[in-house]
C-alpha positions in Angstrom: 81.2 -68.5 -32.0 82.1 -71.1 -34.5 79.7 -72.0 -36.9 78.3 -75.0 -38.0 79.3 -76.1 -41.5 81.1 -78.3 -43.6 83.0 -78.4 -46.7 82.3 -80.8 -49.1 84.6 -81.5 -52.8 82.6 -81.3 -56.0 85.1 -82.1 -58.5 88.1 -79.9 -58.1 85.8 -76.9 -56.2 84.9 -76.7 -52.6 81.7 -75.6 -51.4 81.0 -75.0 -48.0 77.5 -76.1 -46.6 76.1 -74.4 -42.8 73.8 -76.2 -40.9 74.7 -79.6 -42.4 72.1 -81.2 -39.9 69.4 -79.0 -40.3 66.4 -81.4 -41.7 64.6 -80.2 -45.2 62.3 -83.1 -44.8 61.0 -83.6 -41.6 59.0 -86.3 -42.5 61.8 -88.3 -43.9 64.7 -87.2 -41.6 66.2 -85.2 -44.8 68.7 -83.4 -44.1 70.7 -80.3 -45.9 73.5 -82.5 -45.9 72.0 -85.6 -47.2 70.6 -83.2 -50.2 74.0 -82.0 -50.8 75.6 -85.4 -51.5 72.3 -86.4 -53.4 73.3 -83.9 -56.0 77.2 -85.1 -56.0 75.5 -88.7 -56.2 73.4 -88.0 -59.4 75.5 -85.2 -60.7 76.2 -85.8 -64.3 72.8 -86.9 -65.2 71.6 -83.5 -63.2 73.1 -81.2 -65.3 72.6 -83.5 -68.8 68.9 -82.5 -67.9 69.3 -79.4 -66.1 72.7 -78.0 -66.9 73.4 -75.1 -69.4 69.4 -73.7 -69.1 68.2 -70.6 -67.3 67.2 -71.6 -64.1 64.9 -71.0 -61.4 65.8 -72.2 -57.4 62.7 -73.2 -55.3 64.2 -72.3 -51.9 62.9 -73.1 -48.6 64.9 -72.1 -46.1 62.9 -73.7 -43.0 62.2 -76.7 -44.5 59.8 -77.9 -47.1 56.9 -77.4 -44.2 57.2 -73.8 -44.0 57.6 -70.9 -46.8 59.3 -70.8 -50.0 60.5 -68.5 -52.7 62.0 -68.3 -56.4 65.2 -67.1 -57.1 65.7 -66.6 -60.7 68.5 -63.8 -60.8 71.8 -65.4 -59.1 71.5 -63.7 -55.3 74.3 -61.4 -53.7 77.4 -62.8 -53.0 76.8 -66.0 -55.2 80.0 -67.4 -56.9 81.6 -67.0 -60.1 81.0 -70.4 -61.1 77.2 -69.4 -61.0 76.2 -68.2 -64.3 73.7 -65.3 -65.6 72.3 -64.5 -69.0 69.2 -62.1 -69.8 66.2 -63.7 -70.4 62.7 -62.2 -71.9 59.6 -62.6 -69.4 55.9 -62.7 -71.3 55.5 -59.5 -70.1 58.2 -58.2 -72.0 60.9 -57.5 -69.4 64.5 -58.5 -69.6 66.2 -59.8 -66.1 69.1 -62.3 -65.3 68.1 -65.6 -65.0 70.6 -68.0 -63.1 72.5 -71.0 -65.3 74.6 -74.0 -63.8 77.2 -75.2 -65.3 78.4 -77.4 -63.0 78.1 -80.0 -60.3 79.6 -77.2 -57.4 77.4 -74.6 -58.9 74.2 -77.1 -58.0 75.7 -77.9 -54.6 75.8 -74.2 -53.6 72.3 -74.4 -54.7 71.9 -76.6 -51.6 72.9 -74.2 -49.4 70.7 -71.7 -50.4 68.2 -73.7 -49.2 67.2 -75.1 -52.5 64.5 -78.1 -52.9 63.6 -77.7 -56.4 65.2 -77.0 -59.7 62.9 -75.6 -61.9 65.1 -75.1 -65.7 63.6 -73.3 -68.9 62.4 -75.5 -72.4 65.8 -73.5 -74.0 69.6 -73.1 -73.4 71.1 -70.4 -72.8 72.7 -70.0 -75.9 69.2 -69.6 -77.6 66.8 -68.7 -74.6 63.7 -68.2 -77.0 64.0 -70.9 -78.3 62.8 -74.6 -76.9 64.6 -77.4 -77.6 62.5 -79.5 -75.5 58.4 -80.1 -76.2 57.2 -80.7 -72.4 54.0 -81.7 -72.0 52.6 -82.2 -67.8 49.5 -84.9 -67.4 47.7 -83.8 -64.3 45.7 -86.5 -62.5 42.5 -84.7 -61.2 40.1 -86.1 -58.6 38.7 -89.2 -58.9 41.9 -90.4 -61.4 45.6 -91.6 -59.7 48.8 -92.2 -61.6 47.7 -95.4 -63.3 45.7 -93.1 -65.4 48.6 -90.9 -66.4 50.8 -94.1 -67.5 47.6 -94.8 -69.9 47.6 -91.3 -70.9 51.5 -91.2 -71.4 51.6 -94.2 -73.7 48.9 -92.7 -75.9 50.7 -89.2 -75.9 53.3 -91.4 -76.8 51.7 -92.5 -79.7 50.6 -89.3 -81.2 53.8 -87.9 -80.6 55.2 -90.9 -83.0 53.0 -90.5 -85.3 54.3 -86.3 -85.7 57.9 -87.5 -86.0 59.1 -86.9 -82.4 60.5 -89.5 -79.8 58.8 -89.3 -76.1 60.6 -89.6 -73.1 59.0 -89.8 -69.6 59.7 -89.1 -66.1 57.5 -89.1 -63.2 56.4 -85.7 -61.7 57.8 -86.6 -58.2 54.2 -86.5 -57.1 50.9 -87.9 -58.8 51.5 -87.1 -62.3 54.2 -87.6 -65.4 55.8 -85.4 -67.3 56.4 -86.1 -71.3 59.4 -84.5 -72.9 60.7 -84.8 -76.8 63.7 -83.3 -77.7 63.2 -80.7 -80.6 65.5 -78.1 -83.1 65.3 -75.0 -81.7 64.0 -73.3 -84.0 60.6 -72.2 -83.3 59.3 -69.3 -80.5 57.6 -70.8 -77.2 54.4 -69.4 -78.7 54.7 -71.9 -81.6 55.7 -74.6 -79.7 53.2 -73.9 -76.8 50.8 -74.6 -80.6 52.3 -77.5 -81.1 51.3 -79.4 -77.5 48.0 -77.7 -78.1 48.2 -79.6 -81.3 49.2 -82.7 -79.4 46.9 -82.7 -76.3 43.8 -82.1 -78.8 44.3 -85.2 -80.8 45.4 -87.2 -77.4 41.9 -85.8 -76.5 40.1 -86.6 -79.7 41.6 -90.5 -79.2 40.7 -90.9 -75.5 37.7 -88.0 -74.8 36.7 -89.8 -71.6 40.0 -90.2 -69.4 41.8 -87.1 -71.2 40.8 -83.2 -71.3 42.1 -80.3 -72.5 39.7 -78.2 -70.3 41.6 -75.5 -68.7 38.9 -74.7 -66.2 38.7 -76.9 -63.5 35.0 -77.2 -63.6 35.1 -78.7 -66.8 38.3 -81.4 -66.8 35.9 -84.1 -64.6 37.7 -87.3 -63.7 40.1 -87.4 -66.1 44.3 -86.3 -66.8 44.2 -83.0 -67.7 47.2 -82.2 -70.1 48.5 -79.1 -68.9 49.7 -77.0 -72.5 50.5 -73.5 -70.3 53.9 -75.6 -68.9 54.9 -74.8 -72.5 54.9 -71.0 -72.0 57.9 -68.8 -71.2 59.1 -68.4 -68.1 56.9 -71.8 -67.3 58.1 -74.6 -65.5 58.4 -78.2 -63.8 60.6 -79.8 -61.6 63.6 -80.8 -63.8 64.7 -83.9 -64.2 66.0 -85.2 -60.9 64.8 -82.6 -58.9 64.2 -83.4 -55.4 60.4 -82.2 -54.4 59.0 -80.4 -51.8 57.0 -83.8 -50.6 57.1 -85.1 -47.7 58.9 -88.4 -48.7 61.6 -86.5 -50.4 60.6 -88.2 -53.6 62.5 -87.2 -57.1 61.0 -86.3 -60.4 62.7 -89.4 -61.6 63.0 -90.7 -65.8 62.4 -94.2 -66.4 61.7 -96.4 -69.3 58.9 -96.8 -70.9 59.2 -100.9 -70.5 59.4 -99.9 -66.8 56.5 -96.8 -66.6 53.5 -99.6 -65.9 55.0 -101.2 -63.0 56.5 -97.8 -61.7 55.7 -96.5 -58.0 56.9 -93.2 -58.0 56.6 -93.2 -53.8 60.0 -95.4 -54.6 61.8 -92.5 -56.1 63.6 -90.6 -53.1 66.8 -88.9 -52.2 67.9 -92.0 -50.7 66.7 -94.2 -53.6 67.8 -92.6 -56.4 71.4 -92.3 -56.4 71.4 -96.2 -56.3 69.1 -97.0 -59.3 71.2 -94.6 -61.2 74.2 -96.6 -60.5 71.9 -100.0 -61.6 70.2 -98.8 -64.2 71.6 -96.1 -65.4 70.0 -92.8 -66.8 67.2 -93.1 -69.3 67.4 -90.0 -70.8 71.2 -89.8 -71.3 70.1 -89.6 -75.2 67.8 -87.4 -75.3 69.0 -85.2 -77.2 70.9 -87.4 -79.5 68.1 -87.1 -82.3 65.7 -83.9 -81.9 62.3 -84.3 -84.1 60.6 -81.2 -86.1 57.3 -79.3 -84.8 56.3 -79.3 -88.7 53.4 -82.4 -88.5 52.4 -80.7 -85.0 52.3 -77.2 -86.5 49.8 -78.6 -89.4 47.6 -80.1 -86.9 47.0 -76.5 -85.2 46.4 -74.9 -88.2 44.4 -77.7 -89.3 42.6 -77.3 -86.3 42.1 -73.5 -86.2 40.6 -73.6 -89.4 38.2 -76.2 -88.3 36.8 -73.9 -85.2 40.1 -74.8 -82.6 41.9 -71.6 -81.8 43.9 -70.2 -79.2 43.2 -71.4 -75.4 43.5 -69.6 -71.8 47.2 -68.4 -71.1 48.0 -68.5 -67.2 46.5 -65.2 -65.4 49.6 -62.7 -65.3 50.3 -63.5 -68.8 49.3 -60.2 -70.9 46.3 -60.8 -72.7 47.2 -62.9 -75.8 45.8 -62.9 -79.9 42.9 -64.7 -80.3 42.3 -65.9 -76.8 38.8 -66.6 -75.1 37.9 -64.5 -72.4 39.9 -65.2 -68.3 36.7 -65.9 -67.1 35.3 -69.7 -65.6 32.3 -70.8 -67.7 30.2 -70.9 -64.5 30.6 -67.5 -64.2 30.6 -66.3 -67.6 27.2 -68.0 -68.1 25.6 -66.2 -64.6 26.9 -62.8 -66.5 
């Protein structure tokens, strides 16, 4: 029986998509097809952001309603256009990680089902080694995204004040993410110091909207700045990304003249595509001038010699030099 595809051009490669009408986003009427001509839509700035970087596909193939899965290695069968390199987990292992190259290589993404394009701090070329700082602010309860564009502009600031430029994008959901383009020359562990470094002084300016507090019984009503995104193997949506959210919104840059008045419900699939073409990209520079971690570097040691040393890593991490104990204070204080 004949099966339900189509095949779509992507510069001078064609990739065929099945179950074109199969809707991602119920919600929104989403369909696979509609994500697959998203991508070709916002192609080139996709792969600026995303493009060259070991990468991991968020796939769901029912739909963003029902289960998903990571693929990081590229799967059987995939094409030759899809790229592998070795990359170093924090456990110490060394697997493929996938790398697009690309705008057919994204597109065949798509039909794996895939809703959410989560790239590595580092190229391929130098996988240990960032060339982006990232740094997540997490509204918690009882704060919205009005108190992450207070908290960005004041990361912002701090950032200036080490020698790095910021650039922002909204998270798709709640929250915004904080990127400045850095030399890679430093291990994720040193630069995972350096947003510690940030985050702290961000704290230090503005202790009642912004914590540092890993623990969720300790961060209150305020943005938590979420260092552990700096890890290896530690990710956000990429720039662009669609979201697994029911209004098929996009982790989306924008300017920092335009962040106050931002709605990021506005950024969709459907939107997108458009304001690209009216605006253009905001972070097609972004790496025309990469800072140094040096000023951020001096503030952790500053602070580690003051009392401030290492914080929680994520729980499957291996335990880590000089970190406090995996336990929640409330807890630890009962014991």
């Amino acid at each position: 029986m004949a099966t339900d595809a189509v095949m779509l051009d992507v510069g001078e490669r064609t990739v065929r998509l099945s179950s074109p009408t199969r809707v991602l986003w119920p919600d929104s009427g989403v369909t696979k097809l509609d994500l697959a001509e998203y991508l070709i839509a916002v192609g080139p700035a996709f792969l600026r952001a995303n493009g060259g970087r070991p990468l991991s596909l968020q796939r769901f193939p029912g739909g963003v309603d029902g289960e998903d899965f990571f693929s990081k290695n590229p799967p059987r069968g995939a094409p030759d256009y899809v790229r592998q390199i070795d990359v170093t987990y924090p456990s110490g292992r060394v697997h493929p990680q996938l790398v697009v190259d690309e705008a057919a290589a994204v597109v065949w993404a798509a039909q794996m089902n895939t809703v959410v394009f989560h790239p590595w701090a580092s190229r391929a070329e130098a996988p240990d080694e960032p060339d982006e700082l990232r740094i997540d602010l997490d509204p918690q309860p009882g704060t919205d995204f009005g108190d992450a564009v207070t908290a960005a502009f004041g990361l912002r600031e701090v950032l200036a004040e080490a020698g790095l430029t910021a650039f922002v994008k909204t998270s798709g959901n709640r929250g915004l993410h904080v990127f400045a383009p850095i030399v890679p020359e430093h291990e994720f562990l040193e630069v995972r110091h350096a947003v510690i470094a940030a985050a702290r002084e961000l704290e230090r300016r503005t202790p009642d909207t912004v914590t540092t507090n890993w623990w969720k019984e300790e961060r209150g009503a305020r943005i938590f700045v979420d260092f552990n995104q700096a890890n290896r193997d530690r990710t956000m949506a990429g720039a662009y990304s669609p979201r697994a959210l029911a209004r098929a919104s996009v982790s989306t840059p924008v300017t920092w003249d335009e962040l106050p008045e931002t709605d990021p419900a506005q950024h969709t699939v459907s939107s997108v595509p458009e304001r690209l073409r009216r605006v253009g990209d905001p972070w097609e520079a972004l790496h025309d001038e990469p800072g140094r971690l040096d000023t951020l570097l001096e503030w952790w040691q500053r602070d580690v010699e003051a009392g401030l040393g290492e914080l929680p890593f994520p729980p499957d991490f291996p335990k880590m030099p000089g970190e406090p104990p995996r336990v929640q204070p409330s807890r630890a204080k009962k014991g």
